[in-house]
N, C-alpha and C positions, 0 to 999 in steps of 0.2 A: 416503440420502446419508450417508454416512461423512465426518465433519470431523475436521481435525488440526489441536490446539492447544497448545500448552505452558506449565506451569504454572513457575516459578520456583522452583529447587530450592536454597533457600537453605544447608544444608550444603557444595554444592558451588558454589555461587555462578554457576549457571549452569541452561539452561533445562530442564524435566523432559515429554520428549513423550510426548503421549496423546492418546489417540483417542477420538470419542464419536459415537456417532447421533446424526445430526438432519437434519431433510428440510431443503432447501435454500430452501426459503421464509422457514424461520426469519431467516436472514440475508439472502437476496434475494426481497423480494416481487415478486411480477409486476407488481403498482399500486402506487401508493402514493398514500393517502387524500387527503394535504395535505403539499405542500411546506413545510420546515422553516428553508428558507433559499433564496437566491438559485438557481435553475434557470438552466443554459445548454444550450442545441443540444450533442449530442453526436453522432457522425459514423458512417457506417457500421456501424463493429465496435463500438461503444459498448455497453455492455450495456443500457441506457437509453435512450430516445429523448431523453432530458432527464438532464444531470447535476448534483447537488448539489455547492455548491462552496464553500469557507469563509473565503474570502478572492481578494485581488485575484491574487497570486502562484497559487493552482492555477486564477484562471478562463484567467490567459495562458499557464499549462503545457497545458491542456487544450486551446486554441484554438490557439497556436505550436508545440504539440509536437506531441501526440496527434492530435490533427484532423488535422497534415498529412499526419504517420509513418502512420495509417490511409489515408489517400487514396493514395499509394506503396504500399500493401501490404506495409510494414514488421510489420503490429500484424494479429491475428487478432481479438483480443478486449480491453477495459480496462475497469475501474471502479475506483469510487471503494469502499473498504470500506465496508460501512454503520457507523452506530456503535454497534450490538451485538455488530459484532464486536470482542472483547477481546483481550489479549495479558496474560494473568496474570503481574502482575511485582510485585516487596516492595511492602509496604502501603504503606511510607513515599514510593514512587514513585511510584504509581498505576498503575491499568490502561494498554496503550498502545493506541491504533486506528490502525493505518498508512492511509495516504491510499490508494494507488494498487496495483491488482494489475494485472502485463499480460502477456497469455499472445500469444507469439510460438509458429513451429516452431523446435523444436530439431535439430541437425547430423543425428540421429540419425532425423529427419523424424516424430520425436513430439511432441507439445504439452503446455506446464505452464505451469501460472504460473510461469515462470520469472524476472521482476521484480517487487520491490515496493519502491515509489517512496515516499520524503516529503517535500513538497513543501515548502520552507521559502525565508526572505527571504535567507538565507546557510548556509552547509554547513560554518560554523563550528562547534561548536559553543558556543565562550565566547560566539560573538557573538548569539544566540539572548537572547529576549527574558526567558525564565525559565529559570535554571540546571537546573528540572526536566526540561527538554523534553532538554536534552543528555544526561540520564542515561536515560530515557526508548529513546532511539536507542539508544544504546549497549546497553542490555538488548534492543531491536529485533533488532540487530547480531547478539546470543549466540543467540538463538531461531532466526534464518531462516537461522544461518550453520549448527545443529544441523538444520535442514529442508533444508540444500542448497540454498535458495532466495537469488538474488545479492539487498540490500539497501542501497540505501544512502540517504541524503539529498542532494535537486536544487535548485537554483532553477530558476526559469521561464525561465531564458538557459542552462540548461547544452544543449547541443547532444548531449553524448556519453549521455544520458541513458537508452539502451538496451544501451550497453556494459555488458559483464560487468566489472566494475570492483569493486575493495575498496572499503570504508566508511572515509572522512576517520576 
């Protein structure tokens, strides 16, 4: 399994892609030993029979949104990214783990992770609880918008949540 990840290419102040082997277990085990945090039912296309959740706003994104968008046959496939997966951004920033990958069909009647979601209390981002998390996004934003991939930040009421939409 071939992974695509981007490193932060601080000269040009934006994201540097590259590619690296790794089997795909690295990042999605089949089992998982011992839950880390609160487990909920995840639906159908879940990748998981059980999804990990890190708060009250992604267990009602995953229950009001995802749960029902799968039962419609909106969504082929969703997870939560594990938290080894990383997004190499300035030190001073930290690494970033996006919440949510969801692979629909494209027009084109091919499949990709075509969204990647993060689930916040507001999609402001002044209104964010640590001014790091807004810059955080904002490097999200430069990375998947270099992968083609739409990104943006949801709350657990945004309805248009599978819209091909720009990032706030």
């Amino acid at each position: 399994m071939c992974g695509i990840y981007a490193c932060f290419d601080h000269k040009k102040g934006c994201p540097r892609i590259t590619s690296r082997t790794a089997p795909i277990n690295d990042y999605f085990e089949p089992t998982k030993k011992f839950p880390q945090r609160e487990l909920i039912p995840g639906s159908e296309h879940s990748l998981y029979d059980f999804i990990q959740i890190d708060s009250d706003v992604e267990k009602r994104f995953v229950q009001n949104r995802l749960c029902e968008d799968d039962r419609e046959g909106k969504i082929l496939c969703y997870f939560k990214f594990p938290a080894n997966f990383k997004i190499h951004i300035p030190k001073i920033i930290g690494n970033y783990n996006p919440d949510w990958g969801i692979v629909r069909i494209l027009p084109d009647g091919k499949t990709s992770i075509q969204l990647v979601r993060e689930t916040k209390g507001t999609v402001d981002h002044k209104q964010l609880r640590f001014a790091n998390e807004g810059r955080k996004i904002i490097c999200a934003q430069k990375h998947f918008d270099a992968l083609g991939i739409n990104y943006r930040p949801v709350t657990d009421e945004n309805l248009d949540y599978l819209e091909l939409k720009a990032s706030n």
